[in-house]
C-alpha positions as CSV (number, residue, x, y, z in Angstrom):
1,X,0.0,0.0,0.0
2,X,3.3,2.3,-0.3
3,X,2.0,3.5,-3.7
4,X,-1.1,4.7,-2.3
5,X,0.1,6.4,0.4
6,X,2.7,8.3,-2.0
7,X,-0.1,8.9,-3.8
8,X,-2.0,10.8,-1.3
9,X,0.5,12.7,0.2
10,X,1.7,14.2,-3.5
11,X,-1.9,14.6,-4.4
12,X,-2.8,16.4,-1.3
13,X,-30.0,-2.9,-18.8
14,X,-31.7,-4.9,-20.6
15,X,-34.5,-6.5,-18.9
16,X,-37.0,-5.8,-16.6
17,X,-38.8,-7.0,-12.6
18,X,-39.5,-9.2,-10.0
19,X,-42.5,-11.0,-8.8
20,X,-45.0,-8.6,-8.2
21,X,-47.7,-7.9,-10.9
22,X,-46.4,-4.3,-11.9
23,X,-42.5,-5.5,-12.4
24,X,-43.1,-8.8,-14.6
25,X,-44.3,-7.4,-17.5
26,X,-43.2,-8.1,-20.6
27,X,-42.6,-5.6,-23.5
28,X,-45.3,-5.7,-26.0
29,X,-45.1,-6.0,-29.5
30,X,-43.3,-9.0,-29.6
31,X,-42.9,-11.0,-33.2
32,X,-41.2,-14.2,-32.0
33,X,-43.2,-16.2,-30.3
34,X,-41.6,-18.7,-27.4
35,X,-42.1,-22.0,-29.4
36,X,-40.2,-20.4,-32.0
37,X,-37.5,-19.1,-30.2
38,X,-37.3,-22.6,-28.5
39,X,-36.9,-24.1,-31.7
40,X,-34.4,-21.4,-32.5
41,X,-32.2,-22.3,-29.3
42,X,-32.2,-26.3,-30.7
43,X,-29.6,-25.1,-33.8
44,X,-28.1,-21.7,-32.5
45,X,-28.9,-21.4,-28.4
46,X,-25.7,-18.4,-28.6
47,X,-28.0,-16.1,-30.8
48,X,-30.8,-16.8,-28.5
49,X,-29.6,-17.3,-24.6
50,X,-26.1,-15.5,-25.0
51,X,-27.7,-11.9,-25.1
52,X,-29.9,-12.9,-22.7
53,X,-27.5,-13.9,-20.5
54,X,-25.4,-11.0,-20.9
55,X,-28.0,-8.7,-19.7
56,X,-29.2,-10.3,-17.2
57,X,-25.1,-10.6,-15.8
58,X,-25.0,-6.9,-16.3
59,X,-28.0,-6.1,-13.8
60,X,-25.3,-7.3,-11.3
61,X,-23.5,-3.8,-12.0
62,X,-26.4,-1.6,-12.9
63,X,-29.0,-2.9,-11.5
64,X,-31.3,-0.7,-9.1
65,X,-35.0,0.3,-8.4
66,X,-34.9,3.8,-7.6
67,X,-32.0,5.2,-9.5
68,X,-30.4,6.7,-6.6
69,X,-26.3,7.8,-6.3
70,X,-25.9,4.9,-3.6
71,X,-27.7,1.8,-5.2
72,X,-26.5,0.9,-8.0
73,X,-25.1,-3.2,-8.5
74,X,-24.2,-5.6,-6.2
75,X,-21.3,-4.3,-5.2
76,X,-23.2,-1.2,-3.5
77,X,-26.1,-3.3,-2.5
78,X,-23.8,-5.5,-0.3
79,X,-21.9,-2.5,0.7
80,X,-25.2,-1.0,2.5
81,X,-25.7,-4.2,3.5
82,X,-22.1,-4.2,5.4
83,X,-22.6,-1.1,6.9
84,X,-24.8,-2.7,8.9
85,X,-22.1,-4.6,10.8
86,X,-19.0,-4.3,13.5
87,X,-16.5,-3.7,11.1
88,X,-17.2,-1.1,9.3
89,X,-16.8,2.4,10.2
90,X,-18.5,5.3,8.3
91,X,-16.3,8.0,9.5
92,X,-18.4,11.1,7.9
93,X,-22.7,10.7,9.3
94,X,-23.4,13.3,6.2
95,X,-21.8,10.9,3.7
96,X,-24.1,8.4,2.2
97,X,-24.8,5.1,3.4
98,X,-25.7,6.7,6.9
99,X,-28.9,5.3,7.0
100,X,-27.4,1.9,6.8
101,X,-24.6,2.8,9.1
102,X,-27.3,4.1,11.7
103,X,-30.1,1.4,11.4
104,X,-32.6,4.0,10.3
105,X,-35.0,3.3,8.1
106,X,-34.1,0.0,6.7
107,X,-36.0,-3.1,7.5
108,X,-39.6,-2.1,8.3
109,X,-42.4,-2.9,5.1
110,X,-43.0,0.9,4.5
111,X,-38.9,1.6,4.0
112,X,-37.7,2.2,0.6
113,X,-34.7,-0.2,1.2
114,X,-35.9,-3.2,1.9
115,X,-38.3,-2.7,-1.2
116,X,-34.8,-1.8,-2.9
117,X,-33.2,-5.0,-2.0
118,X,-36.6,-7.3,-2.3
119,X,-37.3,-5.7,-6.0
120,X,-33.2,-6.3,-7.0
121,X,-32.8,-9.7,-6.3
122,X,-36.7,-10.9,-7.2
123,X,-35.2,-9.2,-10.8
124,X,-32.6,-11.4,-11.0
125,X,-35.2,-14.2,-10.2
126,X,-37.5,-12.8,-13.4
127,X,-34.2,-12.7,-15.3
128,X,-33.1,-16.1,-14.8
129,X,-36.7,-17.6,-15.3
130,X,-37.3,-15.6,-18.2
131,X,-34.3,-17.7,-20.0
132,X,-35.1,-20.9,-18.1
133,X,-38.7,-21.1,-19.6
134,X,-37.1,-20.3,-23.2
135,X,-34.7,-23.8,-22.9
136,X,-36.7,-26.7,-24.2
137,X,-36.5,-29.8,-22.1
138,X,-34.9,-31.6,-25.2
139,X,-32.1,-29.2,-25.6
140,X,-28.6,-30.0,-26.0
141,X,-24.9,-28.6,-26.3
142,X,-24.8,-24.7,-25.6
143,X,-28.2,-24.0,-24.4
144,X,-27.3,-26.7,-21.2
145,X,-24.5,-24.5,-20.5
146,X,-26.9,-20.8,-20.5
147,X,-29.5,-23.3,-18.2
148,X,-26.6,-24.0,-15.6
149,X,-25.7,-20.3,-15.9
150,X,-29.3,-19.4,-14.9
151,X,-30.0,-21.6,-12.2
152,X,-27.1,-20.7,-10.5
153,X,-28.1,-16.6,-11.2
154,X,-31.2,-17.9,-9.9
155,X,-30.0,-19.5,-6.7
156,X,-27.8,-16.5,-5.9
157,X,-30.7,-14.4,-5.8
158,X,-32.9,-16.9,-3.6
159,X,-29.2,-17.1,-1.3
160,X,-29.4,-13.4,-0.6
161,X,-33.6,-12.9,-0.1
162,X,-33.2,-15.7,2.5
163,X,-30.5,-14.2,4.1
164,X,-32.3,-11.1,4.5
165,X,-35.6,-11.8,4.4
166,X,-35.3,-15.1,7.1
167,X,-34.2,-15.3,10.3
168,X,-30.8,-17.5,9.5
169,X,-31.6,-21.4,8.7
170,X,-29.6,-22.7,11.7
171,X,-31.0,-19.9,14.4
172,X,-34.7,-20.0,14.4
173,X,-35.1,-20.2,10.3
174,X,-35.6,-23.3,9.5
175,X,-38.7,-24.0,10.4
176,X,-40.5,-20.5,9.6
177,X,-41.9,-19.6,5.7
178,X,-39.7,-18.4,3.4
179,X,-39.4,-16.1,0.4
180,X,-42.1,-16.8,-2.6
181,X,-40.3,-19.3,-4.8
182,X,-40.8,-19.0,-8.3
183,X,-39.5,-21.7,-10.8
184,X,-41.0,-20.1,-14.1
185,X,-42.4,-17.2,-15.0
186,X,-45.5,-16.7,-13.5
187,X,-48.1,-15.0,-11.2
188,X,-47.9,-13.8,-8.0
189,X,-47.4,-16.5,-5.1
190,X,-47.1,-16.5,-1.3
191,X,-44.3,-17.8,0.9
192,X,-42.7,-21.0,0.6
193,X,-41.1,-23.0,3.6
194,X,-37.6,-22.0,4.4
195,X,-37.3,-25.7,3.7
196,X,-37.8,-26.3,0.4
197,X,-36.5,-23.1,-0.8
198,X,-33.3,-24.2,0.2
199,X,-33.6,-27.5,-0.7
200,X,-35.2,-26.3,-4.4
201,X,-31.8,-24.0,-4.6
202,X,-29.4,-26.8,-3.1
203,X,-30.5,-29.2,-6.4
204,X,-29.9,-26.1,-8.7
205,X,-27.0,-25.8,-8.0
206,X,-25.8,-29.7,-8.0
207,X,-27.4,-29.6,-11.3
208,X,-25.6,-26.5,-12.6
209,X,-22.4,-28.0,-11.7
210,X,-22.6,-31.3,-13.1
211,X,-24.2,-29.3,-16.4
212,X,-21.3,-27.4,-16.4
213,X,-19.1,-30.4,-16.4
214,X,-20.9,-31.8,-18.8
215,X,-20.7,-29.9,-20.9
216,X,-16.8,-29.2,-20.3
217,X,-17.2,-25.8,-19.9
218,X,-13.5,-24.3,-18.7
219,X,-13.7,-22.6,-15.7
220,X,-11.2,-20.3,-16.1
221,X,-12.0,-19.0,-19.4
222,X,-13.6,-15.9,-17.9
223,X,-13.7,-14.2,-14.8
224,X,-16.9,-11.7,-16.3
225,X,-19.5,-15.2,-17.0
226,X,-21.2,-18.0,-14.3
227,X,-19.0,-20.9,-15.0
228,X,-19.1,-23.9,-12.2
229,X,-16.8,-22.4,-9.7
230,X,-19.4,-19.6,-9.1
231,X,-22.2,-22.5,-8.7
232,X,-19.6,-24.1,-6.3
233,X,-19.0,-21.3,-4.4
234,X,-22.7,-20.3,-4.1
235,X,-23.6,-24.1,-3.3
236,X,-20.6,-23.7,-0.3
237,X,-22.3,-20.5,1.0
238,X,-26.1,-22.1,1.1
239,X,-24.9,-25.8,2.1
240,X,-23.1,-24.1,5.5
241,X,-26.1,-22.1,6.0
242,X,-28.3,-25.1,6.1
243,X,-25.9,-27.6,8.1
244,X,-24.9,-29.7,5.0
245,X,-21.2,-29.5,5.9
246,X,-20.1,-32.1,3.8
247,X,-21.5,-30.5,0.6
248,X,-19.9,-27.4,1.7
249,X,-16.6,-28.6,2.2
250,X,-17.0,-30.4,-1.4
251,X,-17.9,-27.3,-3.2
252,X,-15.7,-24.8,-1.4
253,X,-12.4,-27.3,-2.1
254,X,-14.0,-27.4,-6.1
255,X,-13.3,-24.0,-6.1
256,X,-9.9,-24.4,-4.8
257,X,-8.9,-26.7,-7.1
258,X,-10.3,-25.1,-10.3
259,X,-6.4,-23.6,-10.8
260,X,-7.0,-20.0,-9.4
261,X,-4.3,-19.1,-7.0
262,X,-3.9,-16.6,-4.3
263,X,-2.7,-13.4,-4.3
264,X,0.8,-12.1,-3.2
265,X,1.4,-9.8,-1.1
266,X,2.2,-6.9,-3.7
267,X,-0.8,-7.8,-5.7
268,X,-3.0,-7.8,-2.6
269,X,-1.4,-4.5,-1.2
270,X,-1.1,-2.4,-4.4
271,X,-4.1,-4.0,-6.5
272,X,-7.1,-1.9,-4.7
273,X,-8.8,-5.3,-5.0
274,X,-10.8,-4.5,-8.0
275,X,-9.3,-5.9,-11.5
276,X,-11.6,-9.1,-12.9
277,X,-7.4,-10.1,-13.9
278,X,-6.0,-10.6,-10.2
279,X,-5.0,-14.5,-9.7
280,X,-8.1,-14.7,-7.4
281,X,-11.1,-13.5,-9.1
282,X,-13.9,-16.0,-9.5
283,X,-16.1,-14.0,-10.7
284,X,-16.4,-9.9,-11.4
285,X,-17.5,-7.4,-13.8
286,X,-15.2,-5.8,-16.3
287,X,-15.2,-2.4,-16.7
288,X,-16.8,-0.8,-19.9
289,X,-17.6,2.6,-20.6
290,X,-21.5,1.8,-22.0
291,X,-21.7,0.2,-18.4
292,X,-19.7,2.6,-15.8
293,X,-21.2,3.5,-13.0
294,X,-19.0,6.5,-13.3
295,X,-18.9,8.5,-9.6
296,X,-21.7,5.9,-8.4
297,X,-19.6,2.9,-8.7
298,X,-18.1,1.4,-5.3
299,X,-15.2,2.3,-6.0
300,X,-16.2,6.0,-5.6
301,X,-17.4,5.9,-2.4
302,X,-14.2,3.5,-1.5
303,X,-11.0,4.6,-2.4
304,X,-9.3,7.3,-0.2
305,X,-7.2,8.3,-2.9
306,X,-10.1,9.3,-5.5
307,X,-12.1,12.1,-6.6
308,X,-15.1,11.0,-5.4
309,X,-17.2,10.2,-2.5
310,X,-15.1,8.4,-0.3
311,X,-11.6,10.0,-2.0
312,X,-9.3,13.0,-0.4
313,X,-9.7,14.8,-4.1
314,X,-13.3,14.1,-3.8
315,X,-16.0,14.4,-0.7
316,X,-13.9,12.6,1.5
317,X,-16.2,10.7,3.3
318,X,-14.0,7.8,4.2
319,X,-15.0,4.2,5.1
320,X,-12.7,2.7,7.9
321,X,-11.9,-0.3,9.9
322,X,-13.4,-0.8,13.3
323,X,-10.1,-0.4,15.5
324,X,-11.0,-3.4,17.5
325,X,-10.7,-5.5,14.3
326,X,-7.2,-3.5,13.3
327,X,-6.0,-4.3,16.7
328,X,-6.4,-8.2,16.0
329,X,-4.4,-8.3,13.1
330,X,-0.6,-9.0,13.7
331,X,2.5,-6.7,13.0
332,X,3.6,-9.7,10.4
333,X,0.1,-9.8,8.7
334,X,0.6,-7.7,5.4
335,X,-3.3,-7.4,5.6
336,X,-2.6,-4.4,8.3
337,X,-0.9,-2.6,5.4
338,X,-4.6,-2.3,4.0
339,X,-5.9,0.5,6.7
340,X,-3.9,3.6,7.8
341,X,-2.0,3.1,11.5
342,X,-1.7,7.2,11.9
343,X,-3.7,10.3,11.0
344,X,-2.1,11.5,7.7
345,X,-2.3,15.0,6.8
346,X,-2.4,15.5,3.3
347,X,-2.4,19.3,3.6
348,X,-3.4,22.0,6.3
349,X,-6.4,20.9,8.0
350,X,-7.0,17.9,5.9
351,X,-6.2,15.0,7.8
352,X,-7.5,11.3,6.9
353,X,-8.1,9.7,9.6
354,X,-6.0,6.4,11.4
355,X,-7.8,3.2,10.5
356,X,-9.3,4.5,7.0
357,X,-8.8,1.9,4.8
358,X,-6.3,1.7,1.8
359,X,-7.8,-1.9,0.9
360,X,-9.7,-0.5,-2.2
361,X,-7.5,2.3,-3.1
362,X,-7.8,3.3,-7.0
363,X,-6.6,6.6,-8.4
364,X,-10.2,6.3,-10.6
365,X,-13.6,4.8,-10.1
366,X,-13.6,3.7,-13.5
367,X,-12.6,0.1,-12.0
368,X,-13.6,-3.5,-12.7
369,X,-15.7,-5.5,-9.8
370,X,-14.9,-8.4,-7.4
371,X,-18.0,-10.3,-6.7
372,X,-16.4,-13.4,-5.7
373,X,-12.8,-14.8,-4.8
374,X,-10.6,-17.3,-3.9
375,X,-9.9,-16.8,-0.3
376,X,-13.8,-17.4,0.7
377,X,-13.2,-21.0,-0.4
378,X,-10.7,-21.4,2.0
379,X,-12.6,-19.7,4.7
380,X,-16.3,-21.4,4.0
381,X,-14.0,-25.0,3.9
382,X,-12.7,-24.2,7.2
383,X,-16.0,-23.1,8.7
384,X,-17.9,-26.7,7.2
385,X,-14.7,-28.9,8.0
386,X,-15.0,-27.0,11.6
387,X,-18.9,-27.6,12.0
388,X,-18.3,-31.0,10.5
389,X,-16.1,-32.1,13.5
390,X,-13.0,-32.5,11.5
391,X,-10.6,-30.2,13.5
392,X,-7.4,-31.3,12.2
393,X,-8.4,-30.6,8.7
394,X,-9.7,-27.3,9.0
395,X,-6.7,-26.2,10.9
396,X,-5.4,-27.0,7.9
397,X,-7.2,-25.2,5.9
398,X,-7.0,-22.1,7.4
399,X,-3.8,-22.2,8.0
400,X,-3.1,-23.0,3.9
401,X,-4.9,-19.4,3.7
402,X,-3.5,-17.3,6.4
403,X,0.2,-18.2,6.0
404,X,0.0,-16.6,3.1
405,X,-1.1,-13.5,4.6
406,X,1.0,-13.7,7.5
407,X,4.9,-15.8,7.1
408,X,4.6,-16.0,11.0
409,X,1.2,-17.4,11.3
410,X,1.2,-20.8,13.0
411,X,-1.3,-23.7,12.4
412,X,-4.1,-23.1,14.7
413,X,-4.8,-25.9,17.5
414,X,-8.0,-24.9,18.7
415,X,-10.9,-26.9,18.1
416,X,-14.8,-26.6,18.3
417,X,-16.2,-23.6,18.9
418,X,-12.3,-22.0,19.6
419,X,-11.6,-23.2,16.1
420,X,-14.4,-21.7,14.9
421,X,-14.1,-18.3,16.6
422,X,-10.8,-18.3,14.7
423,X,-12.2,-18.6,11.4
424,X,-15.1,-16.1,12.2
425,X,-12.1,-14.0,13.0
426,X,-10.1,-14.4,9.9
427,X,-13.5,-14.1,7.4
428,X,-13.8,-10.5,8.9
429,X,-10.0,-9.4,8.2
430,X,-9.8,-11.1,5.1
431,X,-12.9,-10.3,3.5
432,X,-13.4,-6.6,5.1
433,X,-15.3,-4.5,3.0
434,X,-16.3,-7.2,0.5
435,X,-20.4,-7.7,1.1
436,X,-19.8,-10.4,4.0
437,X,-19.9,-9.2,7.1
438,X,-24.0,-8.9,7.4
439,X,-24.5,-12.1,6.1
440,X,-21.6,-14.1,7.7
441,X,-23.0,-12.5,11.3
442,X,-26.2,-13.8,10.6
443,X,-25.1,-17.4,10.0
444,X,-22.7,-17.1,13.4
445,X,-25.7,-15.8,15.1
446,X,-23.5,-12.7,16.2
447,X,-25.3,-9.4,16.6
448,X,-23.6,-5.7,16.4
449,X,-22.1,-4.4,19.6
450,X,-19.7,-0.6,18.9
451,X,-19.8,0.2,22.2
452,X,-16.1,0.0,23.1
453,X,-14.9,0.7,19.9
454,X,-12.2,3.8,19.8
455,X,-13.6,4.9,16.3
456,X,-17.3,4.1,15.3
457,X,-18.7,6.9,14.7
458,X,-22.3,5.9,16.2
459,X,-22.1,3.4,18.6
460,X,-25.0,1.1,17.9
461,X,-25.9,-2.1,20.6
462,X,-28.0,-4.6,18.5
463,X,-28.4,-8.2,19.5
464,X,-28.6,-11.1,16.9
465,X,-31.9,-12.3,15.6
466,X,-35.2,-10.4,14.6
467,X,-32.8,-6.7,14.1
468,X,-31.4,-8.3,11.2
469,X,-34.0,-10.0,9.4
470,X,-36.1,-7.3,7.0
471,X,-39.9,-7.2,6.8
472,X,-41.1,-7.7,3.1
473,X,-42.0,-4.5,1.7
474,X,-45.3,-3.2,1.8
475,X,-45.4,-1.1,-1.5
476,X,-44.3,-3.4,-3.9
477,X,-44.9,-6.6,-2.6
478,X,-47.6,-7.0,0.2
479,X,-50.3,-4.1,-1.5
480,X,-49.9,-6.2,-4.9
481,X,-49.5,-9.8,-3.7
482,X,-52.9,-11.4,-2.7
483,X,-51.2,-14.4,-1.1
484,X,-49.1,-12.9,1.3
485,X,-51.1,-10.7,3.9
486,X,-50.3,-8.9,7.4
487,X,-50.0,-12.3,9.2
488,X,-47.7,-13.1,7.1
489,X,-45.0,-10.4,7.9
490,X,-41.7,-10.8,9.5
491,X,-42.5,-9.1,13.1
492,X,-40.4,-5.6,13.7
């Protein structure tokens, strides 16, 4: 991070809804009908599904329901989503993302953000059922690979609406109604069972993978498309939610042996984490111009370094690490180098403060996106080979990870809920920042508590459970939905 530091002292899309009746609608005037395009995807399923596809993966960048400055993609989405954590510090209460940081206004029905999170992910649902329905069941060759691809787009979706629309699987979920699952195209429905949501996903997922494989569809032949190792990886997150710690373990080693590798400690100190061409990228967008977010993007409201939001030649409304968590991290772990130790005053009276972090430092927000990467397939191993009982082998797991961060780090020899602590404790230094930390709490059953902190800038106390589970929004959901009424609502 020497370059950034330098730096700042010298500086001083294509488709359309969810589930409810006014967002599934399909543009009129269409000339193809559905048989024929069916027929069309037996002899050429690229001219068909790879369009498709492509604008349905771009809604992971784009894709908002308000058209706001701070909700834009899935980067930002999880972002909000973070600020709602331990970790996190949101150094400026004017900046954006204070509502998050603050708990205001988030999770009750009549709040525009959890419409804004229910309507972004039910898209992706529409998106992925729209080219689902188009396959035939006959199909072959290309058009298995666009079906694996949308199942797992699919499943992603359904990952994240149960993670925020359920209290967690293993804590009081289980046995309580899910989201509205939707397997087609179709009308409004009301909630399914937590149950079989997961289950319905689980199979996706397995049958994504093997239809990748199938189909011998290289993994690494893009970083920007749904290949298996992003099916893996969202099979790992959903199989440790649920308890299936075997399939987790599986999945997560799949995507460690798919032939990425991980970072060094100059590309993981200098990179600013957000190139689609760093050795550990599973999966990410690629910057293009028709598609930049410009000074909306996350890494506007990230980088200290920028011009933007979150930048010293910007708003400067920087985004820090809680110091409890910087305090954890050991002299010899270069992932300290990633957050400021001191104040550093980059001219008189503009100091940026200790702790701010240097993790996503990029001289311009035109950047590419990490959604996924290796080192979460180390970490959700360890966690399922911990659950699982097998000690020994997430020990080594872990360690296979953090060694690499840290030359003096020394295989753990904790076990059960020790061991585990450990890994909880890793996931939040390793993956700071990255659209974890809300969702990983959840499944650790781990509420937010910034009492003692030396730098949170609003010290918010809120236990684990119903805080963190949103109600299902009223205005686009409940008031058009007949099958899902007031006794159906998650209570506040």
């Amino acid at each position: 991070m020497k370059k950034a530091l330098i730096y700042i002292a010298s500086a001083a899309t294509l488709l359309s809804a969810s589930c409810s009746s006014d967002l599934d609608t399909a543009p009129a005037g269409d000339k193809v009908s559905d048989e024929q395009l069916q027929e069309l995807i037996k002899t050429d399923a690229d001219l068909v599904l790879q369009p498709m596809m492509l604008g349905a993966v771009n809604y992971m960048h784009t894709g908002n329901r308000s058209g706001g400055t701070n909700d834009r993609g899935f980067m930002i989405w999880n972002l909000g989503m973070d600020m709602q954590g331990n970790d996190m510090v949101l150094c400026d209460l004017t900046n954006w993302f204070a509502d998050e940081y603050m708990f205001e206004n988030l999770r009750q029905q009549t709040a525009s953000y959890t419409a804004d999170r229910w309507y972004c992910y039910y898209k992706i649902v529409f998106q992925a059922n729209q080219i689902l329905d188009l396959i035939p069941e006959d199909a072959e060759g290309r058009a298995l690979v666009y079906k694996a691809q949308a199942l797992t787009y699919r499943a992603l979706a359904y990952y994240y609406l149960m993670a925020v629309y359920q209290d967690d699987y293993l804590h009081g979920g289980k046995d309580k109604a899910g989201v509205p699952l939707y397997l087609t195209v179709e009308g409004a429905k009301g909630r399914t069972p937590s149950t079989e949501v997961f289950s319905t996903i689980t199979e996706d997922l397995k049958t994504a993978v093997a239809l990748f494989g199938a189909a011998g569809y290289d993994p690494k032949q893009s970083t920007s498309d749904i290949d298996q190792t992003v099916a893996n990886m969202v099979l790992a997150r959903v199989a440790v939610t649920t308890g299936d710690y075997a399939t987790a373990a599986a999945a997560a080693d799949a995507v460690i042996t798919a032939g990425y590798s991980l970072m060094n400690e100059e590309q993981y100190t200098e990179s600013g984490f957000q190139s689609t061409a760093l050795p550990e990228t599973v999966w990410g967008y690629t910057w293009a111009d028709a598609t930049s977010l410009g000074n909306r993007s996350f890494a506007a409201f990230m980088s200290v370094i920028g011009s933007s939001y979150g930048g010293v030649l910007g708003n400067a409304c920087y985004v820090a690490i809680d110091s409890r968590l910087y305090d954890q991290i050991p002299a010899t772990d270069y992932r300290k180098e990633c957050f400021l130790d001191a104040d550093l005053e980059v001219a008189p009276g503009k100091v940026i403060p200790k702790y701010a972090n240097l993790k996503f430092a990029t001289q311009s927000f035109y950047q590419d996106e990490v959604y996924m990467r290796l080192a979460e397939a180390y970490l959700l191993k360890a966690e399922a080979e911990a659950r699982g009982g097998n000690d020994a082998a997430a020990q080594q797991t872990l360690f296979d990870l953090v060694s690499k961060r840290d030359a003096a780090y020394a295989k753990s020899t904790k076990t059960g809920a020790g061991l585990l602590d450990e890994i909880f404790l890793q996931s939040r230094i390793e993956l700071w920042g990255e659209g974890h930390e809300f969702f990983t709490n959840k499944r650790f059953n781990v509420g937010v508590d910034r009492s003692s902190s030396a730098n949170h800038t609003h010290k918010a106390v809120k236990p684990a459970g119903k805080e963190f589970t949103y109600q299902i929004p009223l205005s686009i959901e409940l008031n058009s939905n007949p099958h899902i009424n007031a006794g159906d609502q998650n209570p506040l």
